[in-house]
C-alpha positions as a Markdown table, in Angstrom:
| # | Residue | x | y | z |
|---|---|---|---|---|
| 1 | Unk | -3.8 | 5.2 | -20.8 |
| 2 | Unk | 0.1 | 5.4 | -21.0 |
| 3 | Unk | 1.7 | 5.3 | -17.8 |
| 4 | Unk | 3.8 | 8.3 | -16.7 |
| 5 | Unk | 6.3 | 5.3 | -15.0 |
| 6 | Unk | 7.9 | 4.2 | -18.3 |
| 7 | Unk | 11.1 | 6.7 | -18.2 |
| 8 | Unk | 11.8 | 6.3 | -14.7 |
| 9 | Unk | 11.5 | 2.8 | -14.8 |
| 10 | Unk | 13.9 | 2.7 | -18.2 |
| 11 | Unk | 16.7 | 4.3 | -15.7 |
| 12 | Unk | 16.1 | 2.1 | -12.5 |
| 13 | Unk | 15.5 | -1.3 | -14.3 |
| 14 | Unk | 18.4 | -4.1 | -14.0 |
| 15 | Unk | 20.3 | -2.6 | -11.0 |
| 16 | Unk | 20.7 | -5.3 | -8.7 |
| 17 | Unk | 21.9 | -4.4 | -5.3 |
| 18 | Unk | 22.7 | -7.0 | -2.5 |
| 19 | Unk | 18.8 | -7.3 | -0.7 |
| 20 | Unk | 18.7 | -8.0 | 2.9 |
| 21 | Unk | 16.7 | -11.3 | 4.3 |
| 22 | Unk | 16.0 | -9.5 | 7.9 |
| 23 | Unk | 14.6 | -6.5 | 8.5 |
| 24 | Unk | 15.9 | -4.3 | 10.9 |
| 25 | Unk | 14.3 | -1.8 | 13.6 |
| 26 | Unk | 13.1 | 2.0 | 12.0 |
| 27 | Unk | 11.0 | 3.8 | 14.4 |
| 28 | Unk | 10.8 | 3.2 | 18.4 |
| 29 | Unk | 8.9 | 0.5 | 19.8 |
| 30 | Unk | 5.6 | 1.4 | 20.8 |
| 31 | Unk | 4.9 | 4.6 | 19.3 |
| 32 | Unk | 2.1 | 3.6 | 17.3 |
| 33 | Unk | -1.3 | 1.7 | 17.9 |
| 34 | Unk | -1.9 | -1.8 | 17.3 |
| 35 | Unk | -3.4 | -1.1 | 14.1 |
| 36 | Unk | -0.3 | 0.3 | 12.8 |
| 37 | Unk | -0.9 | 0.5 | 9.4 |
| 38 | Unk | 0.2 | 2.7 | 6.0 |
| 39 | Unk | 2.8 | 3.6 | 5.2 |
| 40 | Unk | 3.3 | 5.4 | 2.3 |
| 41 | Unk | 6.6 | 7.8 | 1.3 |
| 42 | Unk | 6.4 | 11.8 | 0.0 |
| 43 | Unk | 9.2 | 13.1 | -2.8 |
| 44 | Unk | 11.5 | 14.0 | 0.0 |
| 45 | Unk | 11.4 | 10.4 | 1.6 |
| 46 | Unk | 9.8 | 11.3 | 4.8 |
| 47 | Unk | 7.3 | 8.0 | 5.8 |
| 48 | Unk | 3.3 | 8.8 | 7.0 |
| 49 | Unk | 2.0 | 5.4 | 8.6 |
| 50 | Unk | -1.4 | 5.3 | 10.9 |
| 51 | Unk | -2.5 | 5.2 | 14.2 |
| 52 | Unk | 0.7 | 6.9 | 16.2 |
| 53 | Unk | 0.1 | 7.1 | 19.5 |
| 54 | Unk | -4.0 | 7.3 | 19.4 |
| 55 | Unk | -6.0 | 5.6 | 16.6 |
| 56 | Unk | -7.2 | 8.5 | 14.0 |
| 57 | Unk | -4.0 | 10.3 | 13.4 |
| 58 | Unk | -1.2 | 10.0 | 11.0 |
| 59 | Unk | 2.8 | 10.5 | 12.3 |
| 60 | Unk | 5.1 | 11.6 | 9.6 |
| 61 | Unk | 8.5 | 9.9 | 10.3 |
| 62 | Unk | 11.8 | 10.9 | 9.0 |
| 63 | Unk | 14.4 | 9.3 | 7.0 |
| 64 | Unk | 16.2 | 8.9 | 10.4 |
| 65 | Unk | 13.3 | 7.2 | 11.9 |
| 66 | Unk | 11.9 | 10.0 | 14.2 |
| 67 | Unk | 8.1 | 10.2 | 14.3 |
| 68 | Unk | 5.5 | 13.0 | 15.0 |
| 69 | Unk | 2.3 | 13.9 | 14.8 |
| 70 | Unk | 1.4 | 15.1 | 11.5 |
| 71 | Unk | -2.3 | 15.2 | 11.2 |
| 72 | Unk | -5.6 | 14.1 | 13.6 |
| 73 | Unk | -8.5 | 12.6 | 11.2 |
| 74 | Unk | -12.2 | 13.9 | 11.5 |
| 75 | Unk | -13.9 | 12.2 | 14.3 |
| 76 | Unk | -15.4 | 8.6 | 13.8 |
| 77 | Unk | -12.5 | 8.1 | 11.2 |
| 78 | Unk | -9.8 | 5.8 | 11.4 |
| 79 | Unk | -7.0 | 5.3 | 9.0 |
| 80 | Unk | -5.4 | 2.1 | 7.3 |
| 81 | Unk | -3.5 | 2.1 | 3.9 |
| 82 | Unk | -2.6 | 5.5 | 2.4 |
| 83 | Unk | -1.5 | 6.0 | -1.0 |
| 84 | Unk | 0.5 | 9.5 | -2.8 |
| 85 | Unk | -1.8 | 10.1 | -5.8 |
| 86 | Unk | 0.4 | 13.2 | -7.1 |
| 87 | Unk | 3.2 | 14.8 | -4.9 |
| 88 | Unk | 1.3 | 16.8 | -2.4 |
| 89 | Unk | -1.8 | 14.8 | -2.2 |
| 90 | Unk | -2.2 | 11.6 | -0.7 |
| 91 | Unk | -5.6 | 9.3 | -0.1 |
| 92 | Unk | -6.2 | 7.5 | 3.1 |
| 93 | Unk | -8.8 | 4.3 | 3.9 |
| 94 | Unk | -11.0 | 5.0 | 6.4 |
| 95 | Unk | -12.0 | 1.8 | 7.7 |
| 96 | Unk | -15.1 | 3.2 | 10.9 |
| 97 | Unk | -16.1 | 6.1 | 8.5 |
| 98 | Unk | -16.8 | 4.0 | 4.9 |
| 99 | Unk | -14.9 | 6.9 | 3.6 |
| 100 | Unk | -11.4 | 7.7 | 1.5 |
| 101 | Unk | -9.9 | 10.8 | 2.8 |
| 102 | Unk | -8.1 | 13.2 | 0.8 |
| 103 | Unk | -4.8 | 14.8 | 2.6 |
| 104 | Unk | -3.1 | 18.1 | 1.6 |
| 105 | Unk | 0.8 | 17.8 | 2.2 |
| 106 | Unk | 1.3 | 21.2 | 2.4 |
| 107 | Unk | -2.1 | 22.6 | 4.6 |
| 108 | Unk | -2.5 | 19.7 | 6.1 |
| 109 | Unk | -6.1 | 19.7 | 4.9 |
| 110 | Unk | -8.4 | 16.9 | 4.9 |
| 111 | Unk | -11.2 | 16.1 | 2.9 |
| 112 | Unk | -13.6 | 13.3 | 2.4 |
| 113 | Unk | -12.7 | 12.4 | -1.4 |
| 114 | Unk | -15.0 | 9.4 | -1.7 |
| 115 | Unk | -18.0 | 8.1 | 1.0 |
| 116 | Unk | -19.5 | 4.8 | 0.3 |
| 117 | Unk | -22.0 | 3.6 | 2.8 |
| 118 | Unk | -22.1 | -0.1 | 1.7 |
| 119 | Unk | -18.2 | -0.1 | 2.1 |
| 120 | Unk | -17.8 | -3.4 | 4.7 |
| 121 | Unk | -14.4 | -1.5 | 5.9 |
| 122 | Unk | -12.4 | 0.4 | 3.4 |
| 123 | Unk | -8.9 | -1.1 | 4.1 |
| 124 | Unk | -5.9 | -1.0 | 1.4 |
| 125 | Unk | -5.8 | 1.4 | -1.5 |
| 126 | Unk | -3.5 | 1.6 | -5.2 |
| 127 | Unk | -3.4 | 3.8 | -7.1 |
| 128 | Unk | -2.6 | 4.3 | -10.9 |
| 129 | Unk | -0.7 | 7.5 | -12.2 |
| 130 | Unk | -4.0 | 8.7 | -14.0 |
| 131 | Unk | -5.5 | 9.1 | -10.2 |
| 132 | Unk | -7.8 | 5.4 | -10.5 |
| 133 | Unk | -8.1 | 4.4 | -7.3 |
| 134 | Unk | -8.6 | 0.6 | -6.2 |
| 135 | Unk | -10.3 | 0.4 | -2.6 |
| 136 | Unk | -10.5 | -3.9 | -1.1 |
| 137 | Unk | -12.9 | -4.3 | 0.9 |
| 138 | Unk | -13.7 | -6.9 | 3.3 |
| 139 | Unk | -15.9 | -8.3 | 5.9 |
| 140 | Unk | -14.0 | -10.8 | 8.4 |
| 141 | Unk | -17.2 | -11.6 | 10.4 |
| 142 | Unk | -18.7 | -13.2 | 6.7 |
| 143 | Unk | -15.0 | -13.9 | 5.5 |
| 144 | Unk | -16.1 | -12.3 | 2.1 |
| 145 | Unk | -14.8 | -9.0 | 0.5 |
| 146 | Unk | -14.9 | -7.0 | -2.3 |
| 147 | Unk | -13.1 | -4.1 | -4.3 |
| 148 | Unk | -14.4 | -0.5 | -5.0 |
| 149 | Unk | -12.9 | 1.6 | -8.0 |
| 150 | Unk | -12.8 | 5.2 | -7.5 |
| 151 | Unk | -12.7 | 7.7 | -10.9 |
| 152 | Unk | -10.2 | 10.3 | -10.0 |
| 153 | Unk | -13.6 | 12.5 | -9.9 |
| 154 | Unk | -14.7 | 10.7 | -6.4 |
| 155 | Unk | -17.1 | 8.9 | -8.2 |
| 156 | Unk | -17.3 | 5.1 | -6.3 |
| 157 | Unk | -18.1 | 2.0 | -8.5 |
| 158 | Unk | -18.0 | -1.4 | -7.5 |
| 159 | Unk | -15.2 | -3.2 | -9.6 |
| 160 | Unk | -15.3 | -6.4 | -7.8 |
| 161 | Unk | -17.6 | -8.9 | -5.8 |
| 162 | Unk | -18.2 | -12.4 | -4.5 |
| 163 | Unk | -14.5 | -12.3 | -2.8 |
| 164 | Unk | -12.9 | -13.5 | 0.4 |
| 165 | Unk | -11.4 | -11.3 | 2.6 |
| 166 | Unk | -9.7 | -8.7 | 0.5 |
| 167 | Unk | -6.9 | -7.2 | 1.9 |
| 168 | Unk | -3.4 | -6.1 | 0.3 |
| 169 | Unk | -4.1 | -4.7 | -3.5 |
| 170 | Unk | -1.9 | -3.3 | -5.9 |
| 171 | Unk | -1.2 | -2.2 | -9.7 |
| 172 | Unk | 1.1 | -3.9 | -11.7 |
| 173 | Unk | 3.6 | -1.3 | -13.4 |
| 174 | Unk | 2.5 | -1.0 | -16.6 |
| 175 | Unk | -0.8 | -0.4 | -15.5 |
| 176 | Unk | -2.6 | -3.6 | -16.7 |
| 177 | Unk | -3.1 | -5.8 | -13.7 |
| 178 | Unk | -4.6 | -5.5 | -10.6 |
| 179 | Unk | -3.3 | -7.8 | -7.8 |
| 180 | Unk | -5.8 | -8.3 | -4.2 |
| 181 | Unk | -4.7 | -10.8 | -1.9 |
| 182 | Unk | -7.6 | -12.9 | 0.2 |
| 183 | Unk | -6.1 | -12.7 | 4.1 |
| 184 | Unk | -8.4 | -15.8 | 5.4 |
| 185 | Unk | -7.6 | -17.7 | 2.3 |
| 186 | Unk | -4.1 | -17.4 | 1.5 |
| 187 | Unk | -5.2 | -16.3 | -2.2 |
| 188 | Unk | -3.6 | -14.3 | -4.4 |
| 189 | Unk | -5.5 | -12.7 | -7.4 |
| 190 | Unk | -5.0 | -10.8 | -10.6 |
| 191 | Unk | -7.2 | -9.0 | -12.9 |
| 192 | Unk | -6.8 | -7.5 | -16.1 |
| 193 | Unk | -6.9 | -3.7 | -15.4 |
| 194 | Unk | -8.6 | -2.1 | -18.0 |
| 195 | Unk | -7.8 | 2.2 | -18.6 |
| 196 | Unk | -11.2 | 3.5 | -17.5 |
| 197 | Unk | -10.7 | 1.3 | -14.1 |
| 198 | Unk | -12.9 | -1.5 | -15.3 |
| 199 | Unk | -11.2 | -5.1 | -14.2 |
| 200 | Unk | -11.5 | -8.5 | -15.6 |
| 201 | Unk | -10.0 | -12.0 | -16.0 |
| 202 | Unk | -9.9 | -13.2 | -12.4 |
| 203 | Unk | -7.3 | -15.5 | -12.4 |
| 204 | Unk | -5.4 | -17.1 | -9.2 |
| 205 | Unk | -1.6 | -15.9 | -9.2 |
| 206 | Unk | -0.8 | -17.6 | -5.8 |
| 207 | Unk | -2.1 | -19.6 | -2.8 |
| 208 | Unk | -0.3 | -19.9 | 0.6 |
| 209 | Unk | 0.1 | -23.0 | 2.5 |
| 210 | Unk | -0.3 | -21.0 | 5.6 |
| 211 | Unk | -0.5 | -17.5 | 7.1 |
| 212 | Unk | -1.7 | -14.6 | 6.4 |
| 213 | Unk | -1.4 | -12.2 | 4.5 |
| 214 | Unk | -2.0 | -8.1 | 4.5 |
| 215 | Unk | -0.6 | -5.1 | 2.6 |
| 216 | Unk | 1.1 | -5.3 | -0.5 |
| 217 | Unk | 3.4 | -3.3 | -3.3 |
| 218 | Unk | 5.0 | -4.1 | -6.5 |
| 219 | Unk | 8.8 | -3.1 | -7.3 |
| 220 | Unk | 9.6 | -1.5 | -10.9 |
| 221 | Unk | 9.7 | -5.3 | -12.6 |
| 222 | Unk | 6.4 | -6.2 | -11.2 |
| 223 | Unk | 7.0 | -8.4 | -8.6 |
| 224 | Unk | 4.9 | -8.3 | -5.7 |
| 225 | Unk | 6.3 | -7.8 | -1.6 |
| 226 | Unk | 3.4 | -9.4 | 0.4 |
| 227 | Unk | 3.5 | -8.6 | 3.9 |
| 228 | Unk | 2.6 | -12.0 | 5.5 |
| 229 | Unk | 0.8 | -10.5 | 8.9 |
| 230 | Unk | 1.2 | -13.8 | 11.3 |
| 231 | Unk | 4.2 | -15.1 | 9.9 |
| 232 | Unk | 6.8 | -12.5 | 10.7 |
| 233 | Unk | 7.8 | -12.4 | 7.0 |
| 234 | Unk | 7.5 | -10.6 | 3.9 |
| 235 | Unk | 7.1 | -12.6 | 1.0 |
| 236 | Unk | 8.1 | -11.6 | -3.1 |
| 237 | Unk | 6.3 | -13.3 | -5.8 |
| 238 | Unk | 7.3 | -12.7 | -9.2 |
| 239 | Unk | 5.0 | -12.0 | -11.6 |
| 240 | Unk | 4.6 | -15.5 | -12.7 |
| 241 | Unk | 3.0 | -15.8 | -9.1 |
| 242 | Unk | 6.2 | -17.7 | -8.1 |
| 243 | Unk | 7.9 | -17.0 | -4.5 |
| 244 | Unk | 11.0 | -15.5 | -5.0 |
| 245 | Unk | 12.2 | -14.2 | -1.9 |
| 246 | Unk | 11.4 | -14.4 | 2.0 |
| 247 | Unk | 12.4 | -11.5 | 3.8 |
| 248 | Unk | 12.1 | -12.2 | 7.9 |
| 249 | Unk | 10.8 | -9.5 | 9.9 |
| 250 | Unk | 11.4 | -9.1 | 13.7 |
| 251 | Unk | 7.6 | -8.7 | 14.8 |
| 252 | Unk | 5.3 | -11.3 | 13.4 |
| 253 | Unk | 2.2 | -9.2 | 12.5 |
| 254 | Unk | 3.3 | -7.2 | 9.5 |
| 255 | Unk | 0.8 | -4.6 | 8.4 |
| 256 | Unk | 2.2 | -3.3 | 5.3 |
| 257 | Unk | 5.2 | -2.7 | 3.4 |
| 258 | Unk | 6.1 | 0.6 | 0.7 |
| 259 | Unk | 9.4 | 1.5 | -0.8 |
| 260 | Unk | 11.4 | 5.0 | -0.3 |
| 261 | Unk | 15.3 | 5.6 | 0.4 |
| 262 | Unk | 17.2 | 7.5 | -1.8 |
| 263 | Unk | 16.8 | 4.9 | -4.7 |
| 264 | Unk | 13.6 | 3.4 | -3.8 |
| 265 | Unk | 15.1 | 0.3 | -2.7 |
| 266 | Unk | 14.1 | 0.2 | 1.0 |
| 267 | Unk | 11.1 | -1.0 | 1.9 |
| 268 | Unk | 9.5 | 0.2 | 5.2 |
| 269 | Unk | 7.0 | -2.0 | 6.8 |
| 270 | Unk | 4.5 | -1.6 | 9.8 |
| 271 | Unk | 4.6 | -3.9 | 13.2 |
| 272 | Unk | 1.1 | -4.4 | 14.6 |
| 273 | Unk | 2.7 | -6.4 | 17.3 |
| 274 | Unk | 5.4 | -4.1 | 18.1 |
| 275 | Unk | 3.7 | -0.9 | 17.4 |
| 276 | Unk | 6.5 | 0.4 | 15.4 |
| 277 | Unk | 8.4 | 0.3 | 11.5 |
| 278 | Unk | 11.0 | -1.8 | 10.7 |
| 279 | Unk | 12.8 | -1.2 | 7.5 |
| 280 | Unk | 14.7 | -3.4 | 5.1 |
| 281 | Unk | 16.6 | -3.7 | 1.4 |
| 282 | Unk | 15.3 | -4.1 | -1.2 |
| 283 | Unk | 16.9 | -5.5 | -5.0 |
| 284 | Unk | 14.8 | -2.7 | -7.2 |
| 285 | Unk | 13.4 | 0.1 | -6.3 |
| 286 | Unk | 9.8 | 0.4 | -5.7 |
| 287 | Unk | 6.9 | 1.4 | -8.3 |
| 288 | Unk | 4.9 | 3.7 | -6.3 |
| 289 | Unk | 8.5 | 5.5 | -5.8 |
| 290 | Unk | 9.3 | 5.9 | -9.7 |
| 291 | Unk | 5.8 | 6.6 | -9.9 |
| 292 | Unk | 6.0 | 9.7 | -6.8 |
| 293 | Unk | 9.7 | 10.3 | -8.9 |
| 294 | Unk | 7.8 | 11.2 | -12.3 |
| 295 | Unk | 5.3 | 13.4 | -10.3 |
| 296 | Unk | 8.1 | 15.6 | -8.8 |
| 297 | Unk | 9.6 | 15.5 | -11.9 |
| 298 | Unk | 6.6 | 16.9 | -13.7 |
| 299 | Unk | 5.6 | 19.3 | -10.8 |
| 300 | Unk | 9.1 | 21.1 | -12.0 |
| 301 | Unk | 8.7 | 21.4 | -15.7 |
């Protein structure tokens, strides 16, 4: 499968702006949960993120920061990661209903897209720009996980077992890795992604010393921004698996971390701690962002 990234990324790649080492404050303290989670960012930059105000909602926040209620889950759901799959459509893991929800931008519509009752507790998603979706899946009491593949037809396979606790996962930019981290222990994996969703070649990219780890995303050159929940840091590997950067964040339990601005170079991360986003800089721009870019793009042809 060709990736619909390739032009986008042709324009962005090699632009190196100055990339700040502290994040600063986004949203207002306290607004959101303790299992502030997400985020995720639409066409027109506007961030969704989990758990505002009451768990089993989603606030939409704008570029300024300013939050609001933008949609309340079915009941017995509970959101975590949420991914754009094309412009007006974005999936959500829904960690008490074993399900991945299916939200309509524009209605506000939503749907169960997938249900998998032997789901542990759906938790991050990624998503390639055919509509593959990658669910982890762990189980903290056992410290094991695994990671579901769903076709974009809703059909649920399991891609991945015999794991710790899977956590952050993400697609590489060209579409032929898969990255999962392990939070309990400090692992970081990749696969060889095969087209039809089917993953192989386990191979360790990266092991922490200490901390732990949550949500993740890849910029446009592949490397990886690992939100380090514990440690009060986001972390950049490249995609050697080396650590390339250390971004320190002002709350300590950092949820998860995508990319928006107008060039897809700030990353917006979520504060369990502080119940709020922080936002930071970022030295290329994002590859869920060129990837949400080539939608719009499309959509207008």
């Amino acid at each position: 499968m060709k990736s619909i990234l390739f032009p986008v990324l042709f324009l962005l790649a090699g632009t190196f702006a100055f990339a700040q080492t502290k994040s600063k404050n986004f949203s207002n303290e306290g607004e959101f949960t303790s299992n502030c989670e997400g985020p995720a960012v639409d066409s027109d930059g506007n961030v969704y993120a989990v758990n505002f105000a009451r768990d089993g909602t989603i606030a939409q926040i704008s570029r300024k920061g300013s939050a609001g209620f933008f949609v309340t889950l079915p009941k017995g759901s509970t959101g975590n990661g949420i991914r754009f799959v094309d412009k007006n459509t974005f999936y959500v893991a829904d960690f008490t209903g074993h399900n991945v929800l299916k939200v309509d931008l524009i209605t506000r519509d939503v749907s169960v897209f997938a249900h998998e009752p032997k789901m542990s507790q759906p938790n991050d998603l990624a998503v390639t720009s055919g509509g593959h979706v990658f669910c982890s899946d762990p189980n903290w009491k056992e410290g094991t996980g695994q990671i579901w593949h769903v076709s974009p037809q809703g059909k649920v396979i399991l891609a991945a077992g015999e794991m710790g606790t899977a956590n952050g996962i993400e697609v590489s930019p060209d579409e032929k890795k898969l990255y999962v981290n392990e939070s309990v222990q400090r692992k970081v994996w990749s696969f060889d992604l095969a087209a039809d969703g089917t993953l192989s070649n386990k191979t360790l990219l990266h092991e922490f010393a200490d901390g732990g780890m949550d949500g993740m995303r890849c910029d446009i050159q592949g490397n990886l921004y690992i939100a380090r929940h514990g440690k009060g840091e986001v972390a950049v590997l490249s995609p050697e698996g080396k650590v390339i950067q250390t971004i320190h964040t002002i709350g300590k339990k950092v949820s998860n971390i995508c990319f928006g601005g107008k060039n897809g170079k700030t990353c917006y991360i979520t504060l369990q701690d502080r119940g709020c986003l922080e936002s930071f800089s970022a030295k290329t721009a994002g590859r869920e962002w060129a990837m949400m870019k080539a939608f719009a793009a499309n959509n207008n042809n």
